[in-house]
C-alpha positions in Angstrom: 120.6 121.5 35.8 122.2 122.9 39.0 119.0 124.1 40.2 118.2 120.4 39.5 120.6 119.3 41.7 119.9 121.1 44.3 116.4 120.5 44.7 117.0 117.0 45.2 119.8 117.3 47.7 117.4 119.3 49.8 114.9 116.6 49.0 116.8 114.2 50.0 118.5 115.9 53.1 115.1 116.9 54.5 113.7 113.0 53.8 117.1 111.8 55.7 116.1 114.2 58.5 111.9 113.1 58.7 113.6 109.4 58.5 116.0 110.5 61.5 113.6 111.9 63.7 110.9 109.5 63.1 113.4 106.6 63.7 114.3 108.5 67.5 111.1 109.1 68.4 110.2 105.3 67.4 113.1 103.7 69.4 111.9 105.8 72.2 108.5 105.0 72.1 109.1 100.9 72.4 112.6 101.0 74.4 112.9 104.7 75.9 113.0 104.7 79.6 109.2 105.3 79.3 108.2 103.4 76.8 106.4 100.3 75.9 109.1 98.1 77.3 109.6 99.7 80.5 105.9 99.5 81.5 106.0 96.3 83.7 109.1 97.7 85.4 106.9 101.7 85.7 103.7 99.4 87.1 105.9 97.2 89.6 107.4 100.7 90.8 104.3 101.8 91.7 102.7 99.1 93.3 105.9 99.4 95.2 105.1 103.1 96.0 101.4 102.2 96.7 102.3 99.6 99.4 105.1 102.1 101.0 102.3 104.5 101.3 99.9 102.3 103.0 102.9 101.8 105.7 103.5 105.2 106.1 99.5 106.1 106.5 99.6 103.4 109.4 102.6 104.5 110.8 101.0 107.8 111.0 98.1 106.5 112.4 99.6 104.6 115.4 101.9 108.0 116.1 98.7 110.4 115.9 97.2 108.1 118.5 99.8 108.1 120.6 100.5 111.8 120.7 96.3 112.3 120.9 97.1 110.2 124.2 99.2 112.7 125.3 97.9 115.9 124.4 94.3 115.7 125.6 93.3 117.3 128.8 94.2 114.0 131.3 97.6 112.2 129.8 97.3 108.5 129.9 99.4 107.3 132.6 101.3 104.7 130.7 102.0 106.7 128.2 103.8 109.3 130.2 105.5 106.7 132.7 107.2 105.1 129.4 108.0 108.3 127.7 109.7 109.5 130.9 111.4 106.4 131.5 112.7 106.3 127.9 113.8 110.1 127.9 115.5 110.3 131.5 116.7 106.7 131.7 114.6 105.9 134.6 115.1 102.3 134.5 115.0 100.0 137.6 116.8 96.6 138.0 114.0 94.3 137.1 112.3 96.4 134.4 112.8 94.5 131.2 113.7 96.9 128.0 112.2 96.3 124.1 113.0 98.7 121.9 111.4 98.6 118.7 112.2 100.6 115.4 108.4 102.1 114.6 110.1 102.6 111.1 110.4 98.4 110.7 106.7 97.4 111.8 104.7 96.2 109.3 100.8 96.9 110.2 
C-alpha cells in the first residue's frame, strides 16, 4: 500500500512538473519578450535599424568623397580653403558662416 502511495505522488509530482514547464514555455512563446506578441514591436525595430543603416551608408558615402577630394594627388582647392578656414579660424569680415551637423542630414 505504501509502495502504492508513493508511486502516485511521484506520478503526480512529475505530471505537476511536465504541466509547469509546459505552461512557461507556453506563456513565453505567445507573451515572452520574443514571442508571438512582440513580433510587430521586433519588425518595427528593425525597419527602424534598416533605415538608420541606410543613413549611415550615405553618410559614409558623402565623407569618403570628401576625404577622396583630399587625398588624391592634386587637393581640390575648395576643399582645403574650407577645411583650413574651419580649423585655424581664418574667417574674414564678410564671409558668411553655416555650420551644419553631418550627423542630422537626412540624404
Amino acid at each position: 500500500m505504501a509502495t502504492n502511495l508513493r508511486k502516485g505522488i511521484t506520478v503526480s509530482a512529475v505530471s505537476a512538473m511536465v504541466g509547469v514547464i509546459a505552461l512557461f514555455f507556453g506563456f513565453h512563446t505567445f507573451a515572452g519578450e520574443r514571442g508571438l506578441m512582440a513580433r510587430g514591436e521586433l519588425d518595427r525595430q528593425i525597419i527602424l535599424a534598416r533605415e538608420e543603416l541606410a543613413l549611415l551608408q550615405k553618410q559614409n558615402t558623402f565623407l569618403t568623397h570628401r576625404i577622396d577630394l583630399m587625398r588624391q594627388g592634386q587637393v581640390d582647392s575648395d576643399i582645403l580653403a574650407e577645411t583650413a578656414r574651419g580649423e585655424l579660424g581664418l574667417y574674414g569680415a564678410n564671409d558668411v558662416i553655416i555650420t551644419i551637423d553631418i550627423s542630422k542630414l537626412k540624404f
